[in-house]
DRENMI-253530 format. One line per 10 residues: their letters; for each residue x, y, z of C-alpha. Coordinates in nm, 3 decimals. Each point is the difference from the previous one (the first is absolute). Layout:
REM residues N
a = X Y Z | ...
This chain:
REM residues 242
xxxxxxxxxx = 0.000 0.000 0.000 | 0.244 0.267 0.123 | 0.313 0.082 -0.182 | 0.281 0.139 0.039 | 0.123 0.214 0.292 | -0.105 0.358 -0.016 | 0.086 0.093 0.350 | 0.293 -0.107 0.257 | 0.038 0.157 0.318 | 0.267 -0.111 0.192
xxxxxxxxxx = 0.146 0.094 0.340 | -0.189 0.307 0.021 | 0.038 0.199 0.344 | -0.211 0.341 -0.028 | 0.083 0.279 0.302 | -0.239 0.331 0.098 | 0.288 0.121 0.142 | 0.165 -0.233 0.275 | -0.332 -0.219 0.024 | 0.066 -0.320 -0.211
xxxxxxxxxx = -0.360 -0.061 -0.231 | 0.111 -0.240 -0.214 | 0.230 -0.304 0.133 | 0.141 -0.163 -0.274 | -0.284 -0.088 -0.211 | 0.033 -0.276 -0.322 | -0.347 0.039 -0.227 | 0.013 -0.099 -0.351 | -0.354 0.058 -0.244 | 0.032 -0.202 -0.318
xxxxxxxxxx = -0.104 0.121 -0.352 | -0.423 -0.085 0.002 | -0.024 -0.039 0.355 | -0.200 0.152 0.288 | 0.229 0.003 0.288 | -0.210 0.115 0.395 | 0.182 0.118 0.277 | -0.165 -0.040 0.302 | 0.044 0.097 0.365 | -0.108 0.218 0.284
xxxxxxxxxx = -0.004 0.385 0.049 | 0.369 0.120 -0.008 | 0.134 -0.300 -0.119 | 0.202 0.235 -0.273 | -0.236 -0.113 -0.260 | -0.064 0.347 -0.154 | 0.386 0.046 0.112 | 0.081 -0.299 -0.281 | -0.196 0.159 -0.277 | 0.124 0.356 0.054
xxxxxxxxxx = 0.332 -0.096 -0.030 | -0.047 -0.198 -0.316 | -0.081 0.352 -0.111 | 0.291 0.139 0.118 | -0.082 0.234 0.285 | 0.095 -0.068 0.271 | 0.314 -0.177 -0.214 | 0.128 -0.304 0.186 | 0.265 0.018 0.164 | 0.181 -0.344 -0.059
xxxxxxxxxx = -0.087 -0.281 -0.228 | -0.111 0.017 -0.354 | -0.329 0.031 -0.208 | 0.037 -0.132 -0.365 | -0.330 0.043 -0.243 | -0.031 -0.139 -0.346 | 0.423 -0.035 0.025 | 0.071 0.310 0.126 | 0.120 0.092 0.335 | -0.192 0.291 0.111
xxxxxxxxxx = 0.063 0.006 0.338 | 0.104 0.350 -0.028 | -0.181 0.180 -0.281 | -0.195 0.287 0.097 | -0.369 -0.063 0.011 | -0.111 0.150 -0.336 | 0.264 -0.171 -0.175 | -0.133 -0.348 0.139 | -0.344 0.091 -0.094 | 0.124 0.038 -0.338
xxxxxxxxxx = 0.101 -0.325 -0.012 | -0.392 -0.124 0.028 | -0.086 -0.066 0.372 | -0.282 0.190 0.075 | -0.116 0.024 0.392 | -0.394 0.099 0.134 | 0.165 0.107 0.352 | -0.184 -0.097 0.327 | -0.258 0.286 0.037 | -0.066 0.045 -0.348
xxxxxxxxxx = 0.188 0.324 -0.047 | -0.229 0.139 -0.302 | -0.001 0.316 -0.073 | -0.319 0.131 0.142 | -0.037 0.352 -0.167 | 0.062 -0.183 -0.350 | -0.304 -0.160 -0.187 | 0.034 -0.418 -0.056 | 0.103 0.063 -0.379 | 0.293 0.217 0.119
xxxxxxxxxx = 0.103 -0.190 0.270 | 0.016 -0.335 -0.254 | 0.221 0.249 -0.248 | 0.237 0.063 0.311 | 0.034 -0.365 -0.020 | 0.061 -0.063 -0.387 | 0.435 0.055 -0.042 | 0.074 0.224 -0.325 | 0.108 -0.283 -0.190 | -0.366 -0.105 0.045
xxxxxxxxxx = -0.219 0.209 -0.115 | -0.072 -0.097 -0.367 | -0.179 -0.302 0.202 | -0.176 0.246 0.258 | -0.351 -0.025 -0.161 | -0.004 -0.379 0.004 | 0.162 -0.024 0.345 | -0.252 0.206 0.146 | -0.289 -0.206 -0.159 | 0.092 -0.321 0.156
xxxxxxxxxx = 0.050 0.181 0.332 | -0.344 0.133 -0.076 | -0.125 -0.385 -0.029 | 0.192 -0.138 0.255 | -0.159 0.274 0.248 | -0.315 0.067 -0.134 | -0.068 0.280 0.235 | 0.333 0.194 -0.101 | -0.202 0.092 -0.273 | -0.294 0.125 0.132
xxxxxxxxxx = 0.211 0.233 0.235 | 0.293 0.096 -0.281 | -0.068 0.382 0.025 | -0.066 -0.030 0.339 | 0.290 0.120 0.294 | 0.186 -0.255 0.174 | -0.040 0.114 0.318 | -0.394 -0.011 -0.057 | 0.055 -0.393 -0.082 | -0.106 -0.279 0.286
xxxxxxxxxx = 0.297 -0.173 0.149 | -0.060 -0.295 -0.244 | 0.017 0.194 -0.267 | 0.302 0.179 0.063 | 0.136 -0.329 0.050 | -0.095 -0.092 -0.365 | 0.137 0.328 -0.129 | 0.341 -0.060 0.208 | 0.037 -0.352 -0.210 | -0.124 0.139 -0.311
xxxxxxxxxx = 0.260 0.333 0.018 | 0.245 -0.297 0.045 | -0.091 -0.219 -0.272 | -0.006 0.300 -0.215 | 0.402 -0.038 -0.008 | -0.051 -0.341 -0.128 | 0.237 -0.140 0.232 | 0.213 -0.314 0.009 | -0.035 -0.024 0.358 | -0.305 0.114 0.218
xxxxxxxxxx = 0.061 0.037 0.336 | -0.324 0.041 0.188 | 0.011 0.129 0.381 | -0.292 -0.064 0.219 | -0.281 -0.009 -0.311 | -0.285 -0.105 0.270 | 0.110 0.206 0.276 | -0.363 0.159 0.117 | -0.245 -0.104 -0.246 | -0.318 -0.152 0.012
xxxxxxxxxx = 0.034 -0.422 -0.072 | -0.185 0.006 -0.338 | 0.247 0.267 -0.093 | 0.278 -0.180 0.067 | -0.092 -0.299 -0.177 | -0.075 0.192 -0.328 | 0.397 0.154 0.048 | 0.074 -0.343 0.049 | -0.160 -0.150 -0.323 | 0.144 0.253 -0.207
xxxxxxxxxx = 0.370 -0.061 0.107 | -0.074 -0.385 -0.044 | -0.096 0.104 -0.347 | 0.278 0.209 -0.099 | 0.249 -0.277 0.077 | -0.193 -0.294 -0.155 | -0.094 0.245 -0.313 | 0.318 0.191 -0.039 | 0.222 -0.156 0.230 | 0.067 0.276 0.229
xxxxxxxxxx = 0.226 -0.038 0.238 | -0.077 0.107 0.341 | 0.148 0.013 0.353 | -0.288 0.068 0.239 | 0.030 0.122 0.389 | -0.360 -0.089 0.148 | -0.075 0.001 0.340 | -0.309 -0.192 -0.102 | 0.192 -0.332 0.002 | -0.242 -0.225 -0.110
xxxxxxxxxx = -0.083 0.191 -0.319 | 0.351 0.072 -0.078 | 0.076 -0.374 0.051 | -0.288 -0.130 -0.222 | 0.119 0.193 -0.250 | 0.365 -0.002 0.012 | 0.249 -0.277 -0.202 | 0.252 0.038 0.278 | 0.022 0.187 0.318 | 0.217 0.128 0.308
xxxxxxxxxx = -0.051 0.041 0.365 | 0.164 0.341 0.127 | 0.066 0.014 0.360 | 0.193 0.294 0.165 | 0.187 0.046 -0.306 | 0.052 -0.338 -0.088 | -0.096 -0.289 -0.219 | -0.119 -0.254 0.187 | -0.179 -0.249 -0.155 | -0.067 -0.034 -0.425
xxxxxxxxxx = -0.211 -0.207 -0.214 | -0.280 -0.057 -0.256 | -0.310 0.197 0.095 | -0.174 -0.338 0.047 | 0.295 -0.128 0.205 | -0.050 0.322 0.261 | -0.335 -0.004 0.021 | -0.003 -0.358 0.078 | 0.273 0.097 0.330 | -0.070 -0.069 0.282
xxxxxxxxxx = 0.219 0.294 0.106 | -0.111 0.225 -0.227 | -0.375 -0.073 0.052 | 0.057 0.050 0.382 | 0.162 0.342 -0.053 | -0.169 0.183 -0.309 | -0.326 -0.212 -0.094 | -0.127 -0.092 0.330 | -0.346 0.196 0.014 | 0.110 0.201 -0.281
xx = -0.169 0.071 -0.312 | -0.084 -0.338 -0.189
């Protein structure tokens, strides 16, 4: 199913100043796949993804995508390279209508496509269309959730990371964010790496995933295999969202 490796992180230790975030993390997301990392609140989850971005830049160990090291690249010159993040919290821009906050998403070197990426944003998320002239910050939080994937699909990226998608949002919600990720990897092969507090959902859905405690790896499998953990069940599924 997957191929080959898109992203390796190796080793990584991440600092805000002389607190250690990150303790020597080892992730790898394969070409195709949808990769979960799961754990609690402050487990340096967001931490991870951030630094895949480049800021805060780790501070030792390495982070090669698609062959290159980019460990430390500034952030807009790793975006250019096609990973494309909707940040915990959404992050919209909430004076700009939906149709300009999906062309704040579409690179340069994109925008002889804009018309028909916007379409099938417009049919993924129905409801993006109904609001596209409408303000951001008028949108419900599901919606802004929507527009905060659909800004970063506009980049057509390589790599999507997605941080916290469910975070606050009604269940019915969720599972329609859910249903369009699954489809954007089985259609187009997408490949994403997911943080989800929502554990079960993530794992469901997820190829692969990793267990992030205190800034560590602890445990990694198939989503089946974790979900199926006795471990895992006790700490993250137990009374949890099924």
């Amino acid at each position: 199913m997957a191929g080959e490796q898109l992203l390796k992180v190796q080793g990584v230790e991440t600092y805000y100043g002389n607190i250690r975030a990150l303790a020597g993390i080892d992730v790898e997301v394969k070409k195709g796949e949808i990769v979960s990392l799961i754990g609690a609140n402050g487990a340096g989850k967001s931490t991870l993804m951030m630094t895949i971005c480049g800021s805060p830049q780790a501070r030792t160990g390495s982070i090669i995508f698609d062959g290159q090291d980019i460990t430390k690249l500034p952030t807009h010159e790793i975006a250019r390279l096609r990973i494309a993040q909707s940040p915990e919290g959404r992050r919209i821009f909430p004076r700009m209508t939906v149709l300009e906050n999906l062309q704040m998403g579409a690179g340069l070197d994109n925008l002889k496509y804009f018309d028909d990426d916007v379409e099938k944003i417009f049919v993924m998320f129905p409801r993006l269309k109904e609001r596209q002239s409408q303000r951001g910050g008028t949108l419900s939080g599901g919606e802004q959730q929507m527009l905060s994937i659909g800004r970063a699909l506009m980049a057509r990226p390589k790599l999507l990371l997605l941080d916290e998608p469910s975070l606050g949002l009604a269940p019915l919600i969720v599972k329609g964010i859910f249903e369009a990720i699954k489809l954007l990897n089985e259609k187009e092969g997408l490949t994403v790496f997911l943080v989800e507090q929502n554990a079960f959902a993530a794992l469901k859905l997820s190829h692969r995933a990793y267990v992030l405690v205190n800034g560590k790896v602890t445990m990694s499998g198939s989503g089946k295999e974790l979900l199926a953990n006795p471990e895992v069940r006790a700490a993250y599924l137990e009374g949890g969202r099924h």
